[in-house]
C-alpha positions as CSV (number, residue, x, y, z in Angstrom):
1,X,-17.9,-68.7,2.6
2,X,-18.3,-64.9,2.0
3,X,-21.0,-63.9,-0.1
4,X,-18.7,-61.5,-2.3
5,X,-16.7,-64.8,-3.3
6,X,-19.8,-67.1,-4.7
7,X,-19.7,-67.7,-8.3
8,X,-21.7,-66.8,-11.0
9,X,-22.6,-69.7,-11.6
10,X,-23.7,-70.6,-8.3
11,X,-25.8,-67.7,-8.1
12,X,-27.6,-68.0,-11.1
13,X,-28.6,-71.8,-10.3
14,X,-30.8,-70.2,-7.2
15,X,-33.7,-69.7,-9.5
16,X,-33.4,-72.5,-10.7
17,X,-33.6,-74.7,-7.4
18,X,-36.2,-71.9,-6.5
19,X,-38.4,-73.1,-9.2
20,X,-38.3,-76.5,-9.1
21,X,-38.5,-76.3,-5.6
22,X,-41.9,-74.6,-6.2
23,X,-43.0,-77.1,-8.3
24,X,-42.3,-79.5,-6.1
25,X,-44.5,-77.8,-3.3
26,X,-47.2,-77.4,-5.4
27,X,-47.2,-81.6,-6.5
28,X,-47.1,-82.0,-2.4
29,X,-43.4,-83.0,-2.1
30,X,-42.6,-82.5,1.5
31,X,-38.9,-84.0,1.0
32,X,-36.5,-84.7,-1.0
33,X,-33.2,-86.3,-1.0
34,X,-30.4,-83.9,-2.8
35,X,-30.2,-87.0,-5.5
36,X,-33.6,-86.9,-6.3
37,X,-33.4,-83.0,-6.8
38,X,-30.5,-83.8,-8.9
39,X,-32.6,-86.5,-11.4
40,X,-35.5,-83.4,-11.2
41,X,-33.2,-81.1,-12.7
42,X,-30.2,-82.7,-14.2
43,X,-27.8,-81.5,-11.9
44,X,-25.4,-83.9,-9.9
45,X,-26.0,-84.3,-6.2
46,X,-22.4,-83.4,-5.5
47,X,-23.2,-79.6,-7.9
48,X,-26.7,-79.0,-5.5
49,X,-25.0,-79.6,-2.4
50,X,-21.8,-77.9,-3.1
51,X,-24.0,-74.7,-4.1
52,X,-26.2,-75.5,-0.6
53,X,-23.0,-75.3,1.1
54,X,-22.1,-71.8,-0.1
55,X,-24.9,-70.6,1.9
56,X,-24.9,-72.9,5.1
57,X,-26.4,-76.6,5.7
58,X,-29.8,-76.9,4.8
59,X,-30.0,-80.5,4.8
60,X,-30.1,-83.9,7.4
61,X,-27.8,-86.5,6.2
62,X,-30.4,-89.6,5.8
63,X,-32.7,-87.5,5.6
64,X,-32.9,-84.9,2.6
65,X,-34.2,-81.9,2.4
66,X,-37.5,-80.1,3.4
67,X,-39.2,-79.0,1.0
68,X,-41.1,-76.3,1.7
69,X,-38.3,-75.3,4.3
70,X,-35.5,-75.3,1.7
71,X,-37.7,-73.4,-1.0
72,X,-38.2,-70.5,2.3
73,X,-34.7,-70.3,2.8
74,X,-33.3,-70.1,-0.9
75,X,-36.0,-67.3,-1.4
76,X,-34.7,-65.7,1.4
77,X,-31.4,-65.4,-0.1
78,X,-33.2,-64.6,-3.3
79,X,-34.6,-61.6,-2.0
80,X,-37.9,-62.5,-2.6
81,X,-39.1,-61.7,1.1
82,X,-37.9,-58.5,0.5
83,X,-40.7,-56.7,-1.1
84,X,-38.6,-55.0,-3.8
85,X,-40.1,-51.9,-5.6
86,X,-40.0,-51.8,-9.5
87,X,-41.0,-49.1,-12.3
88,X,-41.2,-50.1,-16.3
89,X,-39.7,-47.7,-19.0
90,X,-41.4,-48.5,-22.1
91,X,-44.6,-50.0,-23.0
92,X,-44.9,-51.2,-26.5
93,X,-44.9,-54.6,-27.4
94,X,-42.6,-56.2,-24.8
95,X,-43.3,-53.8,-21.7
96,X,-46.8,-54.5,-22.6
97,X,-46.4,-57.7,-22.2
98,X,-44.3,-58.1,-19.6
99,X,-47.0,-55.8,-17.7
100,X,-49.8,-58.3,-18.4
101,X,-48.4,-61.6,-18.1
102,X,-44.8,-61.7,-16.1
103,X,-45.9,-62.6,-12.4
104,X,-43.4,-60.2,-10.8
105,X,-45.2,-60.4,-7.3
106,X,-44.3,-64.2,-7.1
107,X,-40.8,-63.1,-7.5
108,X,-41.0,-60.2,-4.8
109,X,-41.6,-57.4,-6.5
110,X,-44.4,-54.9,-6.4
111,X,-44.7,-52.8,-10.2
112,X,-46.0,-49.3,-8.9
113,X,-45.7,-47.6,-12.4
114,X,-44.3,-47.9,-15.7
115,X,-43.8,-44.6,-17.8
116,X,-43.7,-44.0,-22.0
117,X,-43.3,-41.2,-24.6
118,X,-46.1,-42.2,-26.2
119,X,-50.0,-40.1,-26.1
120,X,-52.0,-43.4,-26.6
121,X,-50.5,-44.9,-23.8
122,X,-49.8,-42.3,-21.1
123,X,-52.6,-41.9,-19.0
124,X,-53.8,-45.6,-19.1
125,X,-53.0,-48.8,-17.3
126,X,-52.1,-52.2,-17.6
127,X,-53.3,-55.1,-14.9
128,X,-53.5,-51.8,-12.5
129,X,-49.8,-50.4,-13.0
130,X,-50.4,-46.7,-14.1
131,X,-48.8,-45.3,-17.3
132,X,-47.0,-41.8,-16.9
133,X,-45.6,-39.7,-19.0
134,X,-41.6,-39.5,-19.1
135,X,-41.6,-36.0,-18.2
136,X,-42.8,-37.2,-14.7
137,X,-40.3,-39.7,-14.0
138,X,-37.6,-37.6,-12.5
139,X,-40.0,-36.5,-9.4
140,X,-41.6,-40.2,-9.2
141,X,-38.3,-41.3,-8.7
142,X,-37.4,-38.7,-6.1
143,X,-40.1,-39.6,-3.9
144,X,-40.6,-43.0,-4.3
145,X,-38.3,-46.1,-3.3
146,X,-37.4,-47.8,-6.5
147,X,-35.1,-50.7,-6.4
148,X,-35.2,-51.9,-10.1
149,X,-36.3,-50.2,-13.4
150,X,-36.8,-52.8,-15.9
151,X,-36.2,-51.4,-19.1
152,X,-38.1,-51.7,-22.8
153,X,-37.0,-48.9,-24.7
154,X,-35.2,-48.6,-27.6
155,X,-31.0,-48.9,-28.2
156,X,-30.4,-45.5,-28.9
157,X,-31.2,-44.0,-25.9
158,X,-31.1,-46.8,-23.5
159,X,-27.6,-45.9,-21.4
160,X,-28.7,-42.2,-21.5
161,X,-31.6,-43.5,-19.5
162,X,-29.9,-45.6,-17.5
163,X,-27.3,-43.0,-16.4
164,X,-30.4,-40.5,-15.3
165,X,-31.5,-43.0,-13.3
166,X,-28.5,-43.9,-11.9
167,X,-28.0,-40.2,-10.9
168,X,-31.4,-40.5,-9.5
169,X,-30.4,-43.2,-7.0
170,X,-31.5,-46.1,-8.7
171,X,-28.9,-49.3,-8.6
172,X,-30.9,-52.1,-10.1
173,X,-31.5,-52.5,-13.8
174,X,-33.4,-55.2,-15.7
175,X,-32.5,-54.7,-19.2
176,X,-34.0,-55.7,-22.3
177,X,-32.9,-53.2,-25.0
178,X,-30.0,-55.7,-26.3
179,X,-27.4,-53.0,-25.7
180,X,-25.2,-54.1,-22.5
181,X,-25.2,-51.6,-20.3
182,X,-22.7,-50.4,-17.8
183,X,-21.9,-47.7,-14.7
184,X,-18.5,-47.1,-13.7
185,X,-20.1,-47.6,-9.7
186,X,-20.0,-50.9,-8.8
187,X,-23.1,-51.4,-6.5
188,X,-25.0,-50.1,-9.6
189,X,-26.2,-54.0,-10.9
190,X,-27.5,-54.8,-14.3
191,X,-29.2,-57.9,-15.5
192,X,-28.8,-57.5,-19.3
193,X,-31.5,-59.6,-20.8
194,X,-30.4,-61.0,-24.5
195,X,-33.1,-63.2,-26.2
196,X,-31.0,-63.6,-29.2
197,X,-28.5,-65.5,-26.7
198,X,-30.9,-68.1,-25.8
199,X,-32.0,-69.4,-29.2
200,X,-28.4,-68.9,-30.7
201,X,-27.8,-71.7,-27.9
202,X,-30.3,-73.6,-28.9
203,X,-28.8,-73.4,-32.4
204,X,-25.9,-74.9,-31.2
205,X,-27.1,-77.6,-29.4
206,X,-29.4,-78.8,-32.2
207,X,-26.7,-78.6,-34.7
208,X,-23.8,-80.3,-32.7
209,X,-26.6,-83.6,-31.4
């Protein structure tokens, strides 16, 4: 199957299957059948190896899956070998955070700066990622590789922002402003991050039990 016609779906059930795959390395799993994945995650056996499939056959029949080798290969197609590069914009509350607790390198990504408006911040660091001034991001982002820009700033000017750095090559965008963003050039890729989203479902779910 061509990679251009995997679903949504599919693709957002890697991290998933990443994770628990993770966890499963770290409890000293070495295999697992795709049935016993399933019960690990509440997913049918048929769903995880219909999603396997879309990628090639990762499995022995009678014998599962290794662990450790099936984690490797959906990481691969995760991009996580890939040693992306990453920048912040904005580093109040949640870039802060983000900055001091989110283990980007265990997801393959190296944060080489972040960049803010703000006097109390620019100058400073947080767990080693440098703090710049806005006026400098323009020529970081000329001479540095930068594959995603995760973004913390504010509604108002966040598609502004995110066509600059469009025009400044940039084609990956984690976005947390709660606006959803969009680029009229289609290898430009957004991940629009909406926290309202998750709890609303949650709302649901505990109101329809």
């Amino acid at each position: 199957m061509k990679k251009e016609n995997i679903s949504d779906a599919v693709i957002r059930r890697l991290p998933r299957y990443y994770r628990q795959l993770t966890d499963l390395c770290s409890r000293g799993v070495v295999r697992i059948s795709s049935h016993s994945l399933g019960q690990e995650m509440n997913i049918t056996a048929s769903q995880i190896r219909q999603d396997f499939s879309c990628f090639g056959e990762f499995g022995q029949q009678g014998y599962g899956y290794n662990v450790e080798e099936l984690r490797a290969e959906i990481g691969h197609i995760l991009g996580v070998d890939n040693n992306h590069h990453l920048v912040m914009i904005g580093v109040g509350n949640l870039g802060h955070a983000l900055l001091q607790n989110f283990p980007f390198s265990n997801t393959g990504f190296t944060v080489d700066a972040a960049f803010d408006v703000s006097p109390t911040v620019i100058g400073t660091s947080v767990n080693d990622v440098p703090i710049y001034s806005m006026n400098d991001l323009d020529s970081f982002i000329r001479e540095h590789s930068v594959d995603v820009v995760v973004l913390t700033i504010p509604q108002s000017v966040a598609q502004d922002t995110a066509n600059r750095l469009i025009d400044l090559g940039v084609r990956g965008f984690w976005n947390f402003t709660n606006v959803e963003l969009s680029s009229p050039f289609p290898d430009v890729k957004f991940e629009n991050i909406h926290f309202a989203d998750s709890l609303l479902t949650l709302s649901y779910r505990i109101a329809n039990r």
